[in-house]
C-alpha positions as CSV (number, residue, x, y, z in Angstrom):
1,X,90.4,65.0,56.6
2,X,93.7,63.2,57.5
3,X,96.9,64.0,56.5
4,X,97.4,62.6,53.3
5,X,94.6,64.4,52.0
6,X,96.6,67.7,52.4
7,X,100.1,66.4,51.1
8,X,101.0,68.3,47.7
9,X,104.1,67.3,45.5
10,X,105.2,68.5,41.9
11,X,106.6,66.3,39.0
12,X,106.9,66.5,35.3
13,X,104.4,64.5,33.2
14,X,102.9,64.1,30.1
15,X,99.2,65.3,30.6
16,X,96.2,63.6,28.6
17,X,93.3,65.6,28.3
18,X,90.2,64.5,26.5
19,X,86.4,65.4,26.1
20,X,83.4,65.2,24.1
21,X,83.0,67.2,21.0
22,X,79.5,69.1,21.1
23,X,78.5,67.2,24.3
24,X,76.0,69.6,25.5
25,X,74.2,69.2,21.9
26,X,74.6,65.4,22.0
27,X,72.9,65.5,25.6
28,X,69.6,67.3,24.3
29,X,69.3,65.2,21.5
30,X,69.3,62.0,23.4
31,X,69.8,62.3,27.3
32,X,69.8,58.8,27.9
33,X,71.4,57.4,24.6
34,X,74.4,59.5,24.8
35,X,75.1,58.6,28.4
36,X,74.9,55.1,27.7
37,X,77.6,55.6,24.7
38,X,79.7,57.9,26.5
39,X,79.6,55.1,29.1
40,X,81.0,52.1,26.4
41,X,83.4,54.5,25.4
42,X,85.2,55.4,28.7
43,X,85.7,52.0,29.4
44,X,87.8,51.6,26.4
45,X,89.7,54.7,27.1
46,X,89.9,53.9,30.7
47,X,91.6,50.2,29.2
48,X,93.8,52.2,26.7
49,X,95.3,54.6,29.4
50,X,96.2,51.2,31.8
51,X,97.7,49.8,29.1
52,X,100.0,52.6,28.2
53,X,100.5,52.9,31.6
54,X,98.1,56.1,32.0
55,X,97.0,57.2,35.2
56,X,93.3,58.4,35.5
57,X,93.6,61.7,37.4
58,X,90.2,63.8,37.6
59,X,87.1,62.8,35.9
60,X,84.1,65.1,35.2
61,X,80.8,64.4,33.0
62,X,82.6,63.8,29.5
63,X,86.3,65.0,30.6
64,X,89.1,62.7,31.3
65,X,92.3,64.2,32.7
66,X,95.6,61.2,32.9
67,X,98.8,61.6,33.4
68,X,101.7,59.2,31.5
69,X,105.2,58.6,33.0
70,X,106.6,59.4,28.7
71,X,104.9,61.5,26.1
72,X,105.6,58.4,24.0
73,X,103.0,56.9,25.8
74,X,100.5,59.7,26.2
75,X,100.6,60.2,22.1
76,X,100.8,56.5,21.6
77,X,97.4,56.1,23.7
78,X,95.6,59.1,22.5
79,X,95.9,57.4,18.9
80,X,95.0,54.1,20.0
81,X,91.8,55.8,21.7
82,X,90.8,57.6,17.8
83,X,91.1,55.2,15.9
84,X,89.5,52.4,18.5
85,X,87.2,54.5,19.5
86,X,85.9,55.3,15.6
87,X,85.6,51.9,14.7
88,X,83.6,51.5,17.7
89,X,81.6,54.2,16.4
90,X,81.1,53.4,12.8
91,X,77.6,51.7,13.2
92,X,76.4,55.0,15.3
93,X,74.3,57.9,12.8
94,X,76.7,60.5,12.2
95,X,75.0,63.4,14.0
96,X,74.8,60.8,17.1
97,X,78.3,59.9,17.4
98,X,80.5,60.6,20.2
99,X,83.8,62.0,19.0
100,X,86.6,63.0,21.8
101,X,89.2,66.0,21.1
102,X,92.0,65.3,23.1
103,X,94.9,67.5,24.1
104,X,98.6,66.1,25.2
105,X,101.3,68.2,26.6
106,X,104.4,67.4,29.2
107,X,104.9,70.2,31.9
108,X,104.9,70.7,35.3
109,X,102.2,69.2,37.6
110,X,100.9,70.2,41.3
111,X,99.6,66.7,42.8
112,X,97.2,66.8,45.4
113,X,94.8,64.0,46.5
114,X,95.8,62.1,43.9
115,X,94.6,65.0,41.5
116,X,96.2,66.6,39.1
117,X,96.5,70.3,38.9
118,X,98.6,73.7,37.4
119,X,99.8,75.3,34.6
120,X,101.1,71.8,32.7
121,X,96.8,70.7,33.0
122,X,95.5,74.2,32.0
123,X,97.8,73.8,28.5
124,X,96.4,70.2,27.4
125,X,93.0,71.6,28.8
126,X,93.7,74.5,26.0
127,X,95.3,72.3,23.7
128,X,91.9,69.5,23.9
129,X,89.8,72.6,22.6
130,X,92.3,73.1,19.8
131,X,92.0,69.9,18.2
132,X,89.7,68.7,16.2
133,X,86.5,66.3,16.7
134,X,88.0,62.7,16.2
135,X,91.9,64.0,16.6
136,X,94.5,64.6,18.9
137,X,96.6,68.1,19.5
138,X,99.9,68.1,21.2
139,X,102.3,70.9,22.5
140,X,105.6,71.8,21.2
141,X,107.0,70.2,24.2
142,X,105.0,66.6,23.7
143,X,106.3,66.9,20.1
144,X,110.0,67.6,20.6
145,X,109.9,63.8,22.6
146,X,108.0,62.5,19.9
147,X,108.9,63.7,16.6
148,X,111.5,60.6,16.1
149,X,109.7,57.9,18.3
150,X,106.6,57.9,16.8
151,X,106.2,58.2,12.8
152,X,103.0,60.8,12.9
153,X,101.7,63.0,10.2
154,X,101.2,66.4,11.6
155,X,99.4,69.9,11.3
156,X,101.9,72.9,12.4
157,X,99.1,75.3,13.7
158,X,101.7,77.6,14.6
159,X,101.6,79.7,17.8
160,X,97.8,79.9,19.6
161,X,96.6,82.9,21.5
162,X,94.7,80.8,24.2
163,X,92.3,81.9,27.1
164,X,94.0,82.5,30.5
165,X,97.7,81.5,28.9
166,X,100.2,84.3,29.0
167,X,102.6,82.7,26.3
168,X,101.1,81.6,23.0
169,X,101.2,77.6,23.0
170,X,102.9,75.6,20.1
171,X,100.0,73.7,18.8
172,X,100.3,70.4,16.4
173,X,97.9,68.8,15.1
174,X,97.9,64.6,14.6
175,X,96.2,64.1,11.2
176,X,97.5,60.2,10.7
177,X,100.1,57.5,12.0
178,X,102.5,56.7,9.3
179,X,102.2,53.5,8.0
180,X,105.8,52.6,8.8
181,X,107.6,50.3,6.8
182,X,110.7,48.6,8.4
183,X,113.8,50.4,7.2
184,X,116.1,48.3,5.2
185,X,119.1,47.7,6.8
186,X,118.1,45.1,8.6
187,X,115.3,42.6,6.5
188,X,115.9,38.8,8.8
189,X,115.7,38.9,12.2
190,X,118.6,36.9,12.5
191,X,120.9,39.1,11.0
192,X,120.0,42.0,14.1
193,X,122.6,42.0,16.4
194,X,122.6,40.4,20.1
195,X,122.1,43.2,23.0
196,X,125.8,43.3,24.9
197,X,125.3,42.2,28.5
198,X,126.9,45.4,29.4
199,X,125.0,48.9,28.7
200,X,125.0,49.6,24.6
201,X,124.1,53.3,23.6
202,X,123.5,54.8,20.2
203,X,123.9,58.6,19.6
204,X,121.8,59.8,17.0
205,X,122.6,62.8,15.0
206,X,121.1,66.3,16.6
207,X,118.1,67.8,13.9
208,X,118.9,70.9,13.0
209,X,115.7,73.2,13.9
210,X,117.6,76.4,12.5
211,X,117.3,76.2,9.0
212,X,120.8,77.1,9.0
213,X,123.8,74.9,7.4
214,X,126.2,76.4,9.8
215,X,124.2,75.0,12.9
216,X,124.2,71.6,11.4
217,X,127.5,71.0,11.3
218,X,128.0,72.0,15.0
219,X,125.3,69.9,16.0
220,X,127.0,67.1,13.9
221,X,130.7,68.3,16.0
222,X,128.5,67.4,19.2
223,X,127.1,64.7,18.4
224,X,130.5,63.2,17.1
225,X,132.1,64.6,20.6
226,X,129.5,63.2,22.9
227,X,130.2,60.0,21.0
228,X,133.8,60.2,21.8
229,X,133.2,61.1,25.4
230,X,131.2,57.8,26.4
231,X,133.6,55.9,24.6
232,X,135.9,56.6,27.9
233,X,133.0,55.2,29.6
234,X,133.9,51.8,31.0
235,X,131.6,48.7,30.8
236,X,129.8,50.9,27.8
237,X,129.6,49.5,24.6
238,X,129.2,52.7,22.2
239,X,127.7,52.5,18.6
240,X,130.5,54.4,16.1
241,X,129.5,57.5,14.4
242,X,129.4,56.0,11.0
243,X,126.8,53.5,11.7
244,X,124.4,56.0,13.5
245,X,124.9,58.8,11.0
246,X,123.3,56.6,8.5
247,X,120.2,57.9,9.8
248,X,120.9,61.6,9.1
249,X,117.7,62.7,7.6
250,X,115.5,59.2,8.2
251,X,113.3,59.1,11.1
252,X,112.9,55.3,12.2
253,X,111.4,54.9,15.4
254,X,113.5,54.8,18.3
255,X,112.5,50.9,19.1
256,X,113.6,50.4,15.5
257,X,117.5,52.0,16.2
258,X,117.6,49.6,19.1
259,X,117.0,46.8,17.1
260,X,118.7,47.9,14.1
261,X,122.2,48.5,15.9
262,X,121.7,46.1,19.0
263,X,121.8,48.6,21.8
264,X,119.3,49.2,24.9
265,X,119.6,53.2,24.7
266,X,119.9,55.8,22.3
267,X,120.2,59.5,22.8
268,X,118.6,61.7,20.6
269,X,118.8,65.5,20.1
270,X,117.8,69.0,18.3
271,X,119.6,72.2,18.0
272,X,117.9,75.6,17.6
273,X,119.3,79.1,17.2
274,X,117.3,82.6,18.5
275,X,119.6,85.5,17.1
276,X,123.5,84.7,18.8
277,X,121.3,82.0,21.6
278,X,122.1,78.6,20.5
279,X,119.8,76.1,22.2
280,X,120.7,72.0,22.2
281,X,118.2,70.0,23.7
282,X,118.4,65.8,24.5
283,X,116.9,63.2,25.5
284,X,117.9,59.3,26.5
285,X,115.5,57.0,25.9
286,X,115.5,53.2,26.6
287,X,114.8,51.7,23.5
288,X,113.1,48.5,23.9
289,X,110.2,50.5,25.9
290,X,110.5,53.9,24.2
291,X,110.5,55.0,27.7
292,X,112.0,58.4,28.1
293,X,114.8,58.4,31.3
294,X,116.3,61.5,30.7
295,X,115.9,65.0,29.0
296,X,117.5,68.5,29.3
297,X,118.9,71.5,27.4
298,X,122.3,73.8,27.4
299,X,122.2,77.4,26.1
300,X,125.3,79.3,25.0
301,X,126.2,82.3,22.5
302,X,127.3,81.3,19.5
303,X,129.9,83.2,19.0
304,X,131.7,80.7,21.8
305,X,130.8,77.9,19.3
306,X,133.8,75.9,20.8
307,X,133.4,76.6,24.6
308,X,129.7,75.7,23.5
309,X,130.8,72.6,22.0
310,X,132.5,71.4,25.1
311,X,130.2,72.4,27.5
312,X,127.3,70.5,25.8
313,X,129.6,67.6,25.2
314,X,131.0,67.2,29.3
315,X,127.0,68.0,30.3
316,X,125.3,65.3,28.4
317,X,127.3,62.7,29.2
318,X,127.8,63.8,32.9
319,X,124.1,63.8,33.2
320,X,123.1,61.0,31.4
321,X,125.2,58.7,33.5
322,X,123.2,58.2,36.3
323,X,119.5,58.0,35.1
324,X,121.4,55.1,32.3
325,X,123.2,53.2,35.8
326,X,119.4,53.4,37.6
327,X,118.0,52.0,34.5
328,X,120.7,49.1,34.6
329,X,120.3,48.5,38.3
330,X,116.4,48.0,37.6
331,X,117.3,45.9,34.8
332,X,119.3,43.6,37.1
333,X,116.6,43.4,39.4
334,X,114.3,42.2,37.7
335,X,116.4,38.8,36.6
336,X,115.9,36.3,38.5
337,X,118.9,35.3,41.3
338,X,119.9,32.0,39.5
339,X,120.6,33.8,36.3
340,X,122.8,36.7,37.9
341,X,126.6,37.2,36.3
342,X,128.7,39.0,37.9
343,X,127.9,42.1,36.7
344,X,124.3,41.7,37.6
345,X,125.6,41.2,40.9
346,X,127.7,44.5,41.0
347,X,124.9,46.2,39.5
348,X,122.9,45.2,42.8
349,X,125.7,46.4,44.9
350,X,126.3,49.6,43.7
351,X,122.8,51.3,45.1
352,X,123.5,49.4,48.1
353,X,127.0,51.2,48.8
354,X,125.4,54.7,47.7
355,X,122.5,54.2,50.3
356,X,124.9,54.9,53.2
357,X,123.2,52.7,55.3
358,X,125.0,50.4,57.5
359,X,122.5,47.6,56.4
360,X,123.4,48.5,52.8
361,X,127.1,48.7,53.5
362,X,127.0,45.0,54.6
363,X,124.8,44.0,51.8
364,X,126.9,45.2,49.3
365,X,129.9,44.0,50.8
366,X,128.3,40.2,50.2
367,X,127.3,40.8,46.7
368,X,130.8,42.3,46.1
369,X,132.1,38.9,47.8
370,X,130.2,36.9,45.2
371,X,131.3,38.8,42.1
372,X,134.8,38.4,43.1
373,X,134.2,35.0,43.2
374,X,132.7,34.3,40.0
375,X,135.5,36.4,38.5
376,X,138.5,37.3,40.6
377,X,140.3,39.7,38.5
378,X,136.8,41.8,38.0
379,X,138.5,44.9,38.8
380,X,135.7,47.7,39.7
381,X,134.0,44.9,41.9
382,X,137.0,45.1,44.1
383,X,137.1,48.9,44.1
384,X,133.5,49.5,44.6
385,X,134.0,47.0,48.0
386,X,137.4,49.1,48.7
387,X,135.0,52.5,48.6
388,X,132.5,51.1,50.8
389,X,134.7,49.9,53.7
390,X,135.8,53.6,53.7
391,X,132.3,54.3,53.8
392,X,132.1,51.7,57.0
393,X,135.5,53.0,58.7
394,X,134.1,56.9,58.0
395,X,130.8,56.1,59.3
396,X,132.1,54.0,62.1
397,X,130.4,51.4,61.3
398,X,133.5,49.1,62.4
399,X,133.8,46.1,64.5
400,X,137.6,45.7,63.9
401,X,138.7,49.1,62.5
402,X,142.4,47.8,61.9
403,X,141.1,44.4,59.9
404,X,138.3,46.3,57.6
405,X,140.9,49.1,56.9
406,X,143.3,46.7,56.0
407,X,141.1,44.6,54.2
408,X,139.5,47.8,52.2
409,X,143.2,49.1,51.4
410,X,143.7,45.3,50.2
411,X,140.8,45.6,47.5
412,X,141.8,49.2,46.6
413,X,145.2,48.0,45.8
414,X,143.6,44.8,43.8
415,X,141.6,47.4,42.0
416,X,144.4,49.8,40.9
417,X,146.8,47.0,40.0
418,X,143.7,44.9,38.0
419,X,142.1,48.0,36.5
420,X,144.9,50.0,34.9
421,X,142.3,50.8,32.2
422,X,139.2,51.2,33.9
423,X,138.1,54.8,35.1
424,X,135.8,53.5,37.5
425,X,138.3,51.3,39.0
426,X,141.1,53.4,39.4
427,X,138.9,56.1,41.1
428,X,137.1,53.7,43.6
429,X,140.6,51.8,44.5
430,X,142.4,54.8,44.3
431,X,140.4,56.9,46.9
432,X,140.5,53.8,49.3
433,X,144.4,53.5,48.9
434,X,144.6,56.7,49.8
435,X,142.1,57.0,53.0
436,X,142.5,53.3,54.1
437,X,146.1,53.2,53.1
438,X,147.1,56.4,54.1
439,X,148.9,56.6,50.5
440,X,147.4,59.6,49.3
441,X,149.8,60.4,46.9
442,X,149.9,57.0,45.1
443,X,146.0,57.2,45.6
444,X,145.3,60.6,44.2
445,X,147.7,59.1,41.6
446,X,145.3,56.3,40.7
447,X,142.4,58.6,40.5
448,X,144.0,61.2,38.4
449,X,144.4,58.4,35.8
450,X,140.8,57.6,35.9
451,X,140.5,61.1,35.1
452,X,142.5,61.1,32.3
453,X,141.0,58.1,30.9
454,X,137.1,59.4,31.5
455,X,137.6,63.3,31.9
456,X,134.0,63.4,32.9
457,X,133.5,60.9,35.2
458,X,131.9,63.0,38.2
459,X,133.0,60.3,40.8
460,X,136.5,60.0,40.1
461,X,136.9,64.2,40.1
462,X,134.6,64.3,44.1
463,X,137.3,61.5,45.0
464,X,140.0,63.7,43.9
465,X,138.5,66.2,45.8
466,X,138.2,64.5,48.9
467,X,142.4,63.6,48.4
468,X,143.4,67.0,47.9
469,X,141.7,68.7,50.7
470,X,142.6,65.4,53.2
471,X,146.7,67.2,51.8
472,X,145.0,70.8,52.3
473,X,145.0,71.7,48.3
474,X,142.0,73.6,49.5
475,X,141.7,75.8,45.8
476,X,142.5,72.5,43.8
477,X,139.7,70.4,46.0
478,X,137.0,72.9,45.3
479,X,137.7,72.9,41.1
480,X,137.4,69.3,41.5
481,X,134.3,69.2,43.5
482,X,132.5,71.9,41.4
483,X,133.4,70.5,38.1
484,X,132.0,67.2,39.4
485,X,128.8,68.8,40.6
486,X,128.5,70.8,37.0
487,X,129.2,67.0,35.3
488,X,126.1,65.2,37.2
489,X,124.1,67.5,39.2
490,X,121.6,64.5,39.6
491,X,124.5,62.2,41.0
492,X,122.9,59.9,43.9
493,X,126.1,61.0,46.2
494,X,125.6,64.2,45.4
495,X,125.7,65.0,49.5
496,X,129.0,63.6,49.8
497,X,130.5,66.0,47.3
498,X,128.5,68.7,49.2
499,X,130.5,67.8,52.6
500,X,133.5,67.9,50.5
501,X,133.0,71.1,49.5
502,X,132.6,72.2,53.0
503,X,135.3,71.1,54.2
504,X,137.7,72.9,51.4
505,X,135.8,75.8,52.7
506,X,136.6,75.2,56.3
507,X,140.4,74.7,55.5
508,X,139.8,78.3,53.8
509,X,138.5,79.9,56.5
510,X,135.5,80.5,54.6
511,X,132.6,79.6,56.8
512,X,130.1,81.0,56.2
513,X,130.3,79.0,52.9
514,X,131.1,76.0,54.4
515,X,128.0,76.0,56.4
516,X,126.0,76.9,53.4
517,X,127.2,73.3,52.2
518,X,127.5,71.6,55.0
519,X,123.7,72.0,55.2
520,X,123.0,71.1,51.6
521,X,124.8,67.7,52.4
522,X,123.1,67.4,54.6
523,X,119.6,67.6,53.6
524,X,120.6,65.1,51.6
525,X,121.5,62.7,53.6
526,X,120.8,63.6,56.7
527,X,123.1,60.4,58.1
528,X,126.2,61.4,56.3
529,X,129.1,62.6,59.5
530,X,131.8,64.0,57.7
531,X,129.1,66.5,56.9
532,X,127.8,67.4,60.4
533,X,132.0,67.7,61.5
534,X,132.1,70.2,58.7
535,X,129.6,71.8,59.3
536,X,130.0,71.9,63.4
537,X,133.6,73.2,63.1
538,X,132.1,76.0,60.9
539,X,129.1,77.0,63.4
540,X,132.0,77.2,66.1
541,X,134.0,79.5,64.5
542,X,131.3,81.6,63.4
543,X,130.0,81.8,67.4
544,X,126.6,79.8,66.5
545,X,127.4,77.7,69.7
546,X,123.6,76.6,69.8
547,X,123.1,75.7,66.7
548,X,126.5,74.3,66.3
549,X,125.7,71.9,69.6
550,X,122.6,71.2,68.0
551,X,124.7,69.6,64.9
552,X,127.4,68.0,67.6
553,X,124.5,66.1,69.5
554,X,123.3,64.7,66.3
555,X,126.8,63.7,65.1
556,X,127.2,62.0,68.8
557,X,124.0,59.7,68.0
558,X,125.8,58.5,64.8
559,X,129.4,58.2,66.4
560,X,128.3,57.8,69.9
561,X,132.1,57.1,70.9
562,X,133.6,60.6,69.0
563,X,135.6,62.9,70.5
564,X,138.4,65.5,69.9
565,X,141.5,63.1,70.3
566,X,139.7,60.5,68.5
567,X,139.0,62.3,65.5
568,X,142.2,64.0,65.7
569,X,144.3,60.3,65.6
570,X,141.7,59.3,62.4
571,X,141.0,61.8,60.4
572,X,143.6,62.2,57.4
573,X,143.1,66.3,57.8
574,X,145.8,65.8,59.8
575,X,147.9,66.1,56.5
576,X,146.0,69.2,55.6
577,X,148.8,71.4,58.2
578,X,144.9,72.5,59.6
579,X,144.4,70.1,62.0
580,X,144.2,72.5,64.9
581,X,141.6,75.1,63.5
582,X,139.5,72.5,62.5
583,X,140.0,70.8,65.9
584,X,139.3,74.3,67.2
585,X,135.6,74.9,65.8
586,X,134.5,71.6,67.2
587,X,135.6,72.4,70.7
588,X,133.7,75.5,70.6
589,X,130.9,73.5,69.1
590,X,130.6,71.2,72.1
591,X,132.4,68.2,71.1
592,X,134.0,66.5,74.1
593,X,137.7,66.6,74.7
């Protein structure tokens, strides 16, 4: 048995479970007749589940066990597979037909071998048995993605007491699809809005779950607040609250909103109350595919209705951010290179700079060179080049550490003085006017206006961060870098806000704390060196020589030429008045003089 065969991972899925309906009878009726239906029959389920883009995980007799990337598609399919498979059926006797009772739920999945196993697969196993002959059951988790992107007729069975289930599981029933008829507010296809070339998101009104006015009307305050908030989003195009709240109480699908209000996303959302809990769940979904990219929930008391409010509001749209940039960078990656604009070109460059490679650094740097070309004044272009040569002068990956700094300071300026009202630009051109510049007042000035133009943008507060603890505003560094964290806990950079955070610690003397994060930044990127200084300076202090040599010799590999002086004439905690302690922890961590 190799390797492979042993490796076991977990993910969230939607789980498909199907099987025959009286099988054992069927199979003593007529052995070889059934087999040869059952056969005809999984090849058009096998074709179904491809085409929804199903995964076949475990197979055995009649069973079928798949797993779907959305429950959109493992709903959509399991209809498909009723209703095809009974008209394949209809010239079969009645007490010889095959009928399937599948079961669809989205949980959490143990992968091994390419098979699919735990508590998520035991659920649809237990929801297949619930359904009916000919008909599909699905959880109350497959049903809260669902309930607005597909137009179903459904069974509330209520909670069901289920065999080797602790909890009782949410069942629902699919009796019919909804023949949907194409809301009016659009009839000619010409009258439907163009897409923006830029990201376009509509916020749908939260559905009240309560049965309670009051709720409404707070899930109608965040809705209206979450609007407000990605309206501070630059290069987003955000659909106003009047034209999405004509949908309060109608239940298009979500392909239908897209094409209804011109937009590529639309967020979606439900609000439920236990006693004083008040639960808000949402999802983002891409709406051309109905594919779901992100979902979550915030829980609060309600008698903190207005904390609650914010809270929700600053979470969603810190957390929708990134999985909505990925799905634009794959967007732009799929065009072909002779129809790239410029921001298809900045779309490519921004993974590239957040790889923290120095083959990624370089690549972005060209595709960052081409935008700026096409259009000049394109002012978040020139910061995101500004933020990666501080990448390239903090990484050392220099050749001429004098020209790059300059030249990176050069673009951050541009930035700042092109992008006066652009959050993203300010923050990128600020951060490098300060640590290429060595302006870090004017620069922390720059990013604090991004701030107050986008109060949520994650990467504007972890540069602000990075400012104030490079001036020693230790306390002030560590709000900033844990409110950014709280805003996008899923942010790709997420290490370099984690090295941040050690080194506010460090300046602190705190660290034991500041080895606790420089080791989270560094599992995730095990490349990143103002993590391993941190974190070295903090092992010497602490008297963990060994292990703080151990981190020394790896920072060595990536800065082979580092040493004391030379990171004491670079560094900008020379600012910080704590210079010397921190220069103090790496001596006793091995770094040569």
């Amino acid at each position: 048995m190799g390797p492979q065969e042993h490796k076991v991972e977990r993910r969230l899925a939607a789980i498909f479970a199907a099987d025959v309906a009286g099988y054992s009878r069927l199979m003593e009726q007529d052995e070889v007749g059934t087999l040869r239906t059952l056969i005809a029959h999984r090849e058009i389920m096998d074709r179904l589940i491809a085409e929804h883009r199903g995964r076949i995980a475990n197979t055995a007799g009649d069973g079928v066990l798949a797993e779907f990337p959305s429950a959109v598609d493992a709903v959509t399919c399991a209809i498909a597979v009723q209703e095809t498979l009974a008209q394949a059926g209809q010239d079969i006797p009645e007490e010889h037909r095959l009928r399937f009772r599948i079961g669809v739920h989205v949980g959490d999945v143990i992968v091994r071998g390419g098979d699919l196993l735990g508590d998520g697969v035991n659920v649809a196993a237990r929801l297949q048995a619930l359904a009916r002959p000919g008909s599909t059951c699905i959880s109350g988790a497959a049903h809260a993605f669902v309930r607005k992107a597909l137009a179903l007729e459904i069974e509330d069975l209520g909670p069901q007491k289920v065999k080797n289930i602790d909890e009782p599981i949410q069942g629902y029933q699919i009796t019919a699809k909804v023949a949907h008829n194409p809301s009016p507010r659009v009839t000619n296809e010409a009258e439907r809005p163009l897409l923006p070339n830029e990201p376009s998101i509509a916020v749908l009104p939260f559905t009240n779950l309560s049965g309670d006015p009051e709720q409404e009307y707070f899930a109608d305050g965040v809705v209206e607040d979450i609007i407000t908030a990605l309206s501070h989003v630059p290069r987003l195009f955000v659909i106003a609250r009047n034209s999405t709240f004509s949908y309060k109480g109608h239940l298009p699908t979500i392909r239908e909103v897209g094409c209804q209000l011109g937009v590529r996303y639309v967020l979606e959302g439900s609000i439920r109350r236990a006693g004083k809990r008040l639960r808000i769940s949402a999802q983002l979904i891409e709406a051309g595919t109905e594919r779901h990219l992100w979902a979550d929930h915030f829980d609060g008391q309600s008698e903190e209705v207005f904390e609650l409010q914010d809270e929700i509001t600053s979470g969603v749209t810190g957390a929708i951010m990134p999985p909505l940039v990925a799905a634009e960078v794959e967007r732009a990656k799929r065009k072909r290179p002779e129809n790239l604009d410029a921001y298809d070109l900045f779309l490519r460059a921004l993974p590239a700079v957040r790889e923290m490679t120095h083959d990624g650094n370089d690549r972005a740097l060209e595709l960052v060179s081409r935008v700026l070309e096409i259009e000049p004044h394109y002012a978040v272009a020139a910061g995101l080049g500004a933020w990666a040569y501080t990448l390239r002068v903090a990484q050392g990956w220099v050749i001429d550490a004098e020209a790059e700094r300059r030249r990176g300071a050069d673009l951050g300026r541009r930035a700042v003085a092109t992008g006066e009202g652009d959050a993203d630009a300010l923050a990128f051109g600020g951060y490098a006017v300060a640590f290429l510049g060595e302006e870090l007042e004017e620069g922390l000035s720059a990013i604090e206006r991004a701030i107050s133009l986008n109060p949520n943008s994650a990467v504007a507060l972890a540069h602000a961060g990075w400012v104030r603890a490079y001036l020693g505003q230790a306390d002030a560094a560590i709000s900033d870098f844990e409110r950014s964290m709280r805003l996008s806990p899923r942010e790709p950079t997420l290490f370099r806000t984690q090295a941040g955070l050690a080194f506010a610690h460090l300046l602190k003397g705190e660290f034991e704390t500041a080895v606790i994060w420089g080791r989270r930044a560094l599992d995730g990127n095990p490349n990143f060196t103002p993590a391993h200084r941190a974190l070295a300076s903090a092992l010497g202090h602490l008297g963990k020589t060994e292990q703080g040599r151990a981190v020394v010799a790896r920072l060595l590999e990536l800065v082979p030429n580092l040493t004391v002086r030379t990171f004491s004439e670079q560094t900008l905690f020379r600012y910080s008045r704590k210079l010397p302690m921190i220069l103090d922890g790496l001596r006793l961590a091995g770094l040569p003089e």
